[in-house]
Legacy VTK file of the C-alpha trace (Angstrom):
# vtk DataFile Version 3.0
C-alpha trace
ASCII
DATASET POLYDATA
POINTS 460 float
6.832 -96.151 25.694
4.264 -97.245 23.311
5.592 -96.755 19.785
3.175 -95.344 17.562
2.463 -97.381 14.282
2.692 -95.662 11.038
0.104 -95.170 8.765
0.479 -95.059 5.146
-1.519 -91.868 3.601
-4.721 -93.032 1.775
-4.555 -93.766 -1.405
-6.377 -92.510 -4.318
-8.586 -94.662 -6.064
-7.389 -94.800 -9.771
-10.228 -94.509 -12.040
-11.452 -97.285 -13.526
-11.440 -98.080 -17.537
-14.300 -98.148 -19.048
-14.246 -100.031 -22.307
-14.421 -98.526 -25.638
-16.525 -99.850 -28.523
-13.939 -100.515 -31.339
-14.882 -99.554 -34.757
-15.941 -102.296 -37.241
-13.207 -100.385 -40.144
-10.280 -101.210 -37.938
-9.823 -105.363 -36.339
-6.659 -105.019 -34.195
-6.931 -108.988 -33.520
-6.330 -110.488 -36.783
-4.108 -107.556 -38.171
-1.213 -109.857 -39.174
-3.658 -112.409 -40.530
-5.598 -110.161 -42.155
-3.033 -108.449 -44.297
-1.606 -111.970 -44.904
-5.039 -112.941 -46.560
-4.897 -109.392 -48.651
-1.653 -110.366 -49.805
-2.941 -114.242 -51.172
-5.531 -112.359 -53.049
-4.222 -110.751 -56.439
-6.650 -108.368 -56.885
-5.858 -106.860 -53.453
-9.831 -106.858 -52.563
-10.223 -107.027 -48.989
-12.674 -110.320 -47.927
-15.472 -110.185 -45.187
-13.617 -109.793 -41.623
-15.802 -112.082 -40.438
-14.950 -115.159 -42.578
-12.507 -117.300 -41.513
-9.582 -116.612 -43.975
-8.650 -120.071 -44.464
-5.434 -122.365 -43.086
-2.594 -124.524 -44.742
-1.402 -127.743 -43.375
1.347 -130.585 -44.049
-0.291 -134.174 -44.284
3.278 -135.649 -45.797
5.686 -134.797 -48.020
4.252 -132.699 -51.131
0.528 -133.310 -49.682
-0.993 -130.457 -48.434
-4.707 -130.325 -46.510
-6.386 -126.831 -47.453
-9.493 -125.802 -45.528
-12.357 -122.716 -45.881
-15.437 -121.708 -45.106
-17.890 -121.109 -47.539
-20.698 -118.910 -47.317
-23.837 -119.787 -44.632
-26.357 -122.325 -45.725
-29.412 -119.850 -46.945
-31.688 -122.578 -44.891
-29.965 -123.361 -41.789
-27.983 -120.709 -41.346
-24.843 -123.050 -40.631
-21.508 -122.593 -41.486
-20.431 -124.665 -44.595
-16.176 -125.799 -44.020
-14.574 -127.565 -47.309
-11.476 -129.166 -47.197
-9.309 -129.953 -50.467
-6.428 -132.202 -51.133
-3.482 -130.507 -52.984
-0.676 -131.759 -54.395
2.621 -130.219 -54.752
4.440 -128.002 -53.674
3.651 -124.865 -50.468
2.805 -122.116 -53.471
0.395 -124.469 -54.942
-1.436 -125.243 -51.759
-1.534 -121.460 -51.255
-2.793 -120.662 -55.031
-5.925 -123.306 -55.272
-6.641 -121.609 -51.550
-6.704 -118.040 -53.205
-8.284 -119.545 -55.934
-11.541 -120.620 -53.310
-11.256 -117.294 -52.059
-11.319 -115.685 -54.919
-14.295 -117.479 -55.896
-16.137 -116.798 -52.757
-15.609 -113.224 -53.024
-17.179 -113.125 -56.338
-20.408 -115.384 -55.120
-19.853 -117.953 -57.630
-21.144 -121.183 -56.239
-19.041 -124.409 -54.681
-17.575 -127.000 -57.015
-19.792 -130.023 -56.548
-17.118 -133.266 -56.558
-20.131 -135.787 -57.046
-21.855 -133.333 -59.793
-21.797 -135.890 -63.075
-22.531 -134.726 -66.334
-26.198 -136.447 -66.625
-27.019 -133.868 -63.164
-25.740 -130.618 -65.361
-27.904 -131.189 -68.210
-30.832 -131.646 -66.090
-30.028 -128.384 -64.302
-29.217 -126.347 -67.076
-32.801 -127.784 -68.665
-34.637 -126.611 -65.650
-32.891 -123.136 -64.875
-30.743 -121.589 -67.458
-33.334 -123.081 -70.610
-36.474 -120.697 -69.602
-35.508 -117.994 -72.853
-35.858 -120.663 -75.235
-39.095 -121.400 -77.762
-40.890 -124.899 -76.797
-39.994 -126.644 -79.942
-35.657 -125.622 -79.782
-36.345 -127.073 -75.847
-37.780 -129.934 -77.209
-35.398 -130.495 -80.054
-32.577 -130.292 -76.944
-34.185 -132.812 -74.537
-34.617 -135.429 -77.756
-30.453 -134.888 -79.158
-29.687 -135.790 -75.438
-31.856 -138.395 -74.953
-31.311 -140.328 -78.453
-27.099 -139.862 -78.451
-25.497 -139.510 -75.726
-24.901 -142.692 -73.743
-25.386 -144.104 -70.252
-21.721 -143.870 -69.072
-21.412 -140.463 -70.876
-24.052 -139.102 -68.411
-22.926 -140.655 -65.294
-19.419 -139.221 -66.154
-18.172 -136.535 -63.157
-18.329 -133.016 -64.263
-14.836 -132.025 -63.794
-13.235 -135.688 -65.114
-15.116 -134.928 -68.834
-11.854 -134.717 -71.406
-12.290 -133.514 -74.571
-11.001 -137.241 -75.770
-14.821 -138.048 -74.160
-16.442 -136.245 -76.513
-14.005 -136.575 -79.863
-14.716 -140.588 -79.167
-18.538 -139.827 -79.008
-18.840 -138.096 -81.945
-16.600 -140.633 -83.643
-18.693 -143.125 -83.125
-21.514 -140.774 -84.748
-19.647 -140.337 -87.928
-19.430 -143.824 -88.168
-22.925 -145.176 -87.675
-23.992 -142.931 -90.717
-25.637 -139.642 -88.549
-25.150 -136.394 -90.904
-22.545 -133.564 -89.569
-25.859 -131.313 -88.824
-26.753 -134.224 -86.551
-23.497 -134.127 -85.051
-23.218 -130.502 -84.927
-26.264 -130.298 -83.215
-25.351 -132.143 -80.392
-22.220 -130.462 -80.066
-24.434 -127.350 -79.942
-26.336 -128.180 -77.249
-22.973 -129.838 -74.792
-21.229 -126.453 -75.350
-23.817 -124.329 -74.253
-24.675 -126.127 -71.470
-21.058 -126.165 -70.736
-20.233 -123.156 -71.091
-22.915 -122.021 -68.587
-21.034 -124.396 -65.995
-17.833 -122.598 -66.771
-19.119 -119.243 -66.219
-20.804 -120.514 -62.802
-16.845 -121.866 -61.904
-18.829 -125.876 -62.102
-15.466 -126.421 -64.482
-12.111 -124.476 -65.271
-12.663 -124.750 -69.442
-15.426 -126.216 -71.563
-14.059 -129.616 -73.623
-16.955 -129.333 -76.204
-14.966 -126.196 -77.548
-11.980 -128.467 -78.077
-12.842 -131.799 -80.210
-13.478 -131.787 -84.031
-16.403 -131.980 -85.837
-17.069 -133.688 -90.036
-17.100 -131.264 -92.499
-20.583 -130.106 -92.861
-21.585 -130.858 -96.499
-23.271 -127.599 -98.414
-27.164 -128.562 -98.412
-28.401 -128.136 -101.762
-31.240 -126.558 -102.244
-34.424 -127.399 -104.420
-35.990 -124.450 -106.241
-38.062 -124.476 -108.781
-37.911 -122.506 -111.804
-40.176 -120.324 -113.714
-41.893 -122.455 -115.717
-42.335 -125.000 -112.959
-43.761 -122.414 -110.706
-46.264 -121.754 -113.491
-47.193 -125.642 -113.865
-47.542 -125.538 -109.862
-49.687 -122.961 -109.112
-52.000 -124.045 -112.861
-52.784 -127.167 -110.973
-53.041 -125.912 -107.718
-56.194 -123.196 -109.000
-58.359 -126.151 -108.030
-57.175 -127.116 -104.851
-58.493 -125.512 -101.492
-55.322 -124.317 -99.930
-54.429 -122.486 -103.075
-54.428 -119.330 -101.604
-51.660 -120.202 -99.184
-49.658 -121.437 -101.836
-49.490 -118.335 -104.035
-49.167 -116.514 -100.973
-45.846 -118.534 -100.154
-44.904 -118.730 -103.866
-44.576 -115.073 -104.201
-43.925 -113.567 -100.749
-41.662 -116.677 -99.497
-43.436 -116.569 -95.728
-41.824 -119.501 -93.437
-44.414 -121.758 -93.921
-45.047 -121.265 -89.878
-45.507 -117.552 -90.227
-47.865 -118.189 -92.908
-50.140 -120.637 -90.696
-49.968 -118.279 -88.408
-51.569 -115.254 -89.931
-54.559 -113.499 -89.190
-57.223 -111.434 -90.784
-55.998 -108.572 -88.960
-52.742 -108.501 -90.114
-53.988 -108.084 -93.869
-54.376 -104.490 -94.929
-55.050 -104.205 -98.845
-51.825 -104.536 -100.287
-49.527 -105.033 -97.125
-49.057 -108.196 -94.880
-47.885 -107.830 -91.677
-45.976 -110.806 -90.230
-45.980 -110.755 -85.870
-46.378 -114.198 -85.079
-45.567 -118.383 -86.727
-47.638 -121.356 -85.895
-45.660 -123.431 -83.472
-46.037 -127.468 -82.896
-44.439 -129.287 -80.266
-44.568 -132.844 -79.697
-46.613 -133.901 -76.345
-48.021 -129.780 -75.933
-49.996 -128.904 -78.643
-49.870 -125.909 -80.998
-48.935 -122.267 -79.832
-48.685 -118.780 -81.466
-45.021 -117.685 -80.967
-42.949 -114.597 -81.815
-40.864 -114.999 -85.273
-37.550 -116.560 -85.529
-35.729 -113.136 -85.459
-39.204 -111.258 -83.170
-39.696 -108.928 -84.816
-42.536 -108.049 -87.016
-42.179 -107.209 -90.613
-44.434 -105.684 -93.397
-44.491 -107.599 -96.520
-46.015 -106.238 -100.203
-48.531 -108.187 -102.116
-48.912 -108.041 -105.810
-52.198 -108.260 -107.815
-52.369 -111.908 -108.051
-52.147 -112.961 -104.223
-54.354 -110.140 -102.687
-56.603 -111.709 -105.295
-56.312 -115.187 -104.442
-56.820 -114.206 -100.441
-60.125 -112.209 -101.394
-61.797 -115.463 -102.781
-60.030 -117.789 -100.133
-61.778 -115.242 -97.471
-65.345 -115.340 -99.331
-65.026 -119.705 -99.074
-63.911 -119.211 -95.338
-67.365 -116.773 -94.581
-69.130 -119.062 -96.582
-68.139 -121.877 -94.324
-68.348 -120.301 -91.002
-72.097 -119.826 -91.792
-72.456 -123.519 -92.405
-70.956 -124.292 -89.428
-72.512 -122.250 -87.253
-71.897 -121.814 -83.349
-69.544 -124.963 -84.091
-66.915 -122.948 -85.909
-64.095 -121.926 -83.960
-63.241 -118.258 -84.339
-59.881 -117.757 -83.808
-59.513 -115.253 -86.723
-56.510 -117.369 -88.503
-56.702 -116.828 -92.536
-55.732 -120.345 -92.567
-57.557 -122.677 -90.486
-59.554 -126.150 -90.848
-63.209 -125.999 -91.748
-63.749 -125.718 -87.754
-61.553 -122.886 -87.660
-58.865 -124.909 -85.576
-55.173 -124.502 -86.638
-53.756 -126.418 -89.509
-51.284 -128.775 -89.050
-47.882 -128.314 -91.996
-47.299 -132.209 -92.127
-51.368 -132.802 -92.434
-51.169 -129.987 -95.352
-48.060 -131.778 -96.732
-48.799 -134.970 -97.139
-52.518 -134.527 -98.041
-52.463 -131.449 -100.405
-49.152 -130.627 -100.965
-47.282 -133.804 -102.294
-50.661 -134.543 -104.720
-50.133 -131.133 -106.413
-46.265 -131.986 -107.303
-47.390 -135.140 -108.500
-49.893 -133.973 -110.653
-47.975 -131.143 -112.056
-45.188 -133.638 -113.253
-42.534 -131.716 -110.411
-39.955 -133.634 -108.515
-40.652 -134.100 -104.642
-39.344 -131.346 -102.263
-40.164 -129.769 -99.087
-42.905 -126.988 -97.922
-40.109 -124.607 -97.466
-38.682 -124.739 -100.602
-41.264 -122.555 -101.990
-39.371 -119.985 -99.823
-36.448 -120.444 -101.196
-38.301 -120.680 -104.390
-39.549 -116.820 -103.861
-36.496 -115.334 -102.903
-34.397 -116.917 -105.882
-36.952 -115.970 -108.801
-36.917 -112.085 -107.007
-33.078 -112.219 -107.102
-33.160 -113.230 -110.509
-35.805 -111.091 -111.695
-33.441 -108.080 -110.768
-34.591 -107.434 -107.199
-32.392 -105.474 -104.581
-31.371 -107.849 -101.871
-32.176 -105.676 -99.596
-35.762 -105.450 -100.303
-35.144 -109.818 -100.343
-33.754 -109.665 -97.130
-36.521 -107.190 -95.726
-39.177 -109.332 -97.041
-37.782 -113.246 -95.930
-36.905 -111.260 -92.265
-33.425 -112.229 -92.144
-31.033 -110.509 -89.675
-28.568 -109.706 -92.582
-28.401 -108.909 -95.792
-25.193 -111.664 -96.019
-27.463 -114.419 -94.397
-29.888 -113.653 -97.567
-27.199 -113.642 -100.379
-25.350 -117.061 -99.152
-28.496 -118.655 -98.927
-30.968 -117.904 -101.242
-28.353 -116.740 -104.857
-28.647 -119.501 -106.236
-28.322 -119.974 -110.098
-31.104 -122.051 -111.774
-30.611 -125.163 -113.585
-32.534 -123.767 -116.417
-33.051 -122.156 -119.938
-32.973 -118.606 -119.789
-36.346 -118.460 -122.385
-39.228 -117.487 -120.845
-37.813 -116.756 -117.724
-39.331 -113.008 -117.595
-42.815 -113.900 -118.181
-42.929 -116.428 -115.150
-41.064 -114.272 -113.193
-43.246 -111.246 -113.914
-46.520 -113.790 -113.639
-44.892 -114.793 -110.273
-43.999 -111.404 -108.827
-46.798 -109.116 -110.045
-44.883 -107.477 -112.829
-47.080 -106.450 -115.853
-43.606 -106.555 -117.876
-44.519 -109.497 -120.771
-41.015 -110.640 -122.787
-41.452 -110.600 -126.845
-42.140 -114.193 -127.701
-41.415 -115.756 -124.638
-37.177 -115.295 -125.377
-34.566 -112.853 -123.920
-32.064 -111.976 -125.943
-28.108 -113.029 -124.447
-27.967 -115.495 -121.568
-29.868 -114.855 -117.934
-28.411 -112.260 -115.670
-27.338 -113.647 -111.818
-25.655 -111.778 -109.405
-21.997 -112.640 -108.774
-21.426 -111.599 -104.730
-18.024 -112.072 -103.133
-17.954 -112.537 -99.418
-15.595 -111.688 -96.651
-16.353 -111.222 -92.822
-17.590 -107.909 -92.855
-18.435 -106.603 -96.394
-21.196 -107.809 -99.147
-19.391 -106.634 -102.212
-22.133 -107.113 -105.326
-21.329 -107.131 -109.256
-24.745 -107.534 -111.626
-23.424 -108.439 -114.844
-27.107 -107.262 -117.312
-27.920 -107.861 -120.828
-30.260 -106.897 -123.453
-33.818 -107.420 -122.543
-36.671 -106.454 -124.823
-39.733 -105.760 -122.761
-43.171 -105.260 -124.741
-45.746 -102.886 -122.843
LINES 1 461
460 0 1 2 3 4 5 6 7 8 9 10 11 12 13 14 15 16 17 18 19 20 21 22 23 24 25 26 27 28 29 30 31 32 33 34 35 36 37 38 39 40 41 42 43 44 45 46 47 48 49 50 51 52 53 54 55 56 57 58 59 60 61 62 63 64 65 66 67 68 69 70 71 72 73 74 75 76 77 78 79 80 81 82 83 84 85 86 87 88 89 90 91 92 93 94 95 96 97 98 99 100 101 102 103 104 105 106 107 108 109 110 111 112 113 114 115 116 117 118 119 120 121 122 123 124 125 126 127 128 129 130 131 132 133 134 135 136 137 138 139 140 141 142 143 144 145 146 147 148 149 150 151 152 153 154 155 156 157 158 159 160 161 162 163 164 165 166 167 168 169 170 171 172 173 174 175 176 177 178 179 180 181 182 183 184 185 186 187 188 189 190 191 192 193 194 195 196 197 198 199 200 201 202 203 204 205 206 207 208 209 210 211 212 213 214 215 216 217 218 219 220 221 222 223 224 225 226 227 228 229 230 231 232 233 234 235 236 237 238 239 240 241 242 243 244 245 246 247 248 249 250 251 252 253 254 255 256 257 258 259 260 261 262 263 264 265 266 267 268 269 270 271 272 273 274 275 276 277 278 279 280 281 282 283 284 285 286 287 288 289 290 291 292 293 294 295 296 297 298 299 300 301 302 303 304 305 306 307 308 309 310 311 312 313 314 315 316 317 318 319 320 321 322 323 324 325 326 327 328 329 330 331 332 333 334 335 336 337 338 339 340 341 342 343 344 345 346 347 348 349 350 351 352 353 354 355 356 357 358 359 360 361 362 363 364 365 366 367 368 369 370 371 372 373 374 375 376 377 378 379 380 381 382 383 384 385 386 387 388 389 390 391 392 393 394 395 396 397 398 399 400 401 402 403 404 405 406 407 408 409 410 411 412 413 414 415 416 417 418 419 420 421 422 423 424 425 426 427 428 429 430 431 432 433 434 435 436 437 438 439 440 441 442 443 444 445 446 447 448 449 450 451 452 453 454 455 456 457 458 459
């Protein structure tokens, strides 16, 4: 009998999985990983989940290999791995690797190993330089250039001590340079340093930690009343002597002054927009004011006076001259109309007037200092001082230009008043008791003033 084989029932198919698409929030593969990287970070941030969280390893005893991945190269689009020696001990290792993260995660760019000092100040002149005026950028490029040596410059970035530096400026000191000299340089290493802090180029800025000379307190030449009167007596003949009662009496930088127009005279008022700017190698330029900002300035009787005639000579001229002339519409300008130039001016007109008028040799802008002492003296508000020199502060004003003159008190009101504008004449040419100065006491915040006045007698 033919046995009968049995057959097992069908089975059903079981249905097949179809694959679901995972959302990008949630990475079951690297949980572990992941949260271990969350935990190196102190911030808690949470990184990109697609960079490569970094990895540890031994390469002997208290040596330890750390590795990352920085962002892609912007050009070829390649992954960019750094490795770093660390010594010490496991926590270390792990803190300079959350320390790359970190870093990373905040976009700041790689620390460059073979990125010397000389490199720095080359980028820093290039890209982080473009806010400055041509002449500071020029005054930069010359301080490094003149003082800071060879081996200085080819000095890694992140091996520059502080001892560096100190030695440099040593050496300074010692070859007779001034502290401004020194100070200056300083100046420009710490702000070119402190840009490769903030960029994470180096972990603290070593210009901040050396010491500098004393500075000494620059003494200032002004010139008093009666040798402001012997000036601008022997200046009536001279061509320019419009521009040097206009300094005289409103104390203009002499850039500012160069740099004035016709425009920016209205009848009494002067309004200063713009200074005359030289720079070695580029020419002249019309620039902004050291603080930019514009500022109105008054003019008394004897200046807008002095500008009238200087203005008839210049139409005169321009006539003369023709299609020649250059019409740039500057109040002060060469025969052709081009710009003048201050050491030209100096040397040619300037230094022959002192001589004649028996004055001791100074500079072009100590008239300005000149102007702002005789108004403080004459019993001017420092305010309206400070509003008319355009300093940022009233403090800036006092410290610099309260100054007490070297000189007899007689016949101080006259000059000042002949200086100023005032139509106040003293009685004889005296003052009776001694000449009145403001005594200011400074602090950091606060401008405390105390006018100590006397008996004047004013005739009318």
């Amino acid at each position: 009998m033919e046995r009968k084989r049995f057959k097992a029932p069908p089975t059903e198919k079981r249905p097949q999985l179809v694959p679901q698409r995972v959302s990008p929030t949630v990475d079951l593969r690297g949980l572990f990983g992941y949260m271990d990287t969350l935990n190196a970070i102190p911030n808690g941030t949470a990184p990109c989940p697609h960079r490569h969280r970094g990895h540890i390893g031994l390469i002997r005893k208290a040596v330890w290999l750390i590795r990352w991945e920085e962002r892609r190269c912007p050009k070829t689009n390649k992954r960019i791995r750094r490795t770093k020696r660390v010594y010490g001990s496991k926590k270390d290792a792990e803190r300079a690797l959350t320390t790359e993260l970190k870093r990373i995660d905040a976009g700041q760019p790689a620390r460059q190993a073979r990125f010397t000092l000389g490199d720095w100040l080359k980028e820093h002149d290039e890209n982080w330089c473009k806010g400055l005026s041509p002449r500071t950028l020029h005054g930069y490029r010359a301080v490094i250039k003149t003082y800071v040596p060879q081996h200085l410059l080819r000095r890694r970035l992140q091996d520059l001590a502080p001892s560096d530096l100190q030695q440099l400026f040593n050496d300074m000191s010692e070859r007779g340079l001034s502290p401004a000299t020194v100070g200056g340089l300083r100046a420009v290493l710490r702000r070119a340093l402190n840009r490769a802090m903030k960029l994470g180029l180096v972990e603290r800025n070593v210009a901040t930690l050396v010491d500098l000379p004393k500075p000494a307190r620059k003494e200032i030449h002004v010139l008093s009343p009666e040798e402001v009167r012997r000036f601008l007596d022997e200046a009536e003949s001279d061509r320019w002597q419009a521009l040097w009662v206009l300094l005289v009496t409103t104390g203009l930088r002499p850039g500012e002054a160069l740099g004035l127009k016709w425009e920016d005279w209205d009848g009494n008022k002067l309004r200063v927009r713009r200074a005359l700017v030289r720079v070695p190698e580029q020419g002249w330029s019309l620039r902004d004011t050291k603080t930019r900002r514009s500022r109105v300035v008054a003019l008394p009787e004897m200046t807008i006076r002095a500008l009238e005639e200087h203005r008839t000579r210049q139409k005169r001229e321009r006539l003369q001259l023709g299609e020649t002339y250059v019409g740039r519409g500057l109040i002060f300008a060469r025969s052709t109309g081009e710009p003048l130039e201050s050491n030209n001016l100096k040397k040619r007109y300037f230094k022959p007037i002192l001589e004649a008028a028996g004055l001791p040799d100074m500079r072009l802008y100590d008239l300005r200092h000149t102007a702002a002492t005789l108004r403080l003296v004459n019993g001017e508000h420092p305010k309206v001082v400070q509003e008319m020199l355009g300093h940022a502060s009233i403090t800036l004003t006092m410290d610099t230009y309260s100054h007490v003159l070297p000189r007899d008190a007689g016949g101080v009101g006259g000059a000042v008043g002949c200086v100023v504008g005032d139509p106040l004449k003293p009685v004889s040419g005296l003052l009776r008791g001694p000449l009145t100065f403001p005594i200011v006491f400074y602090s950091t915040r606060y401008v405390i003033y105390i006018y100590l006045y006397y008996s004047i007698d004013y005739q009318y």
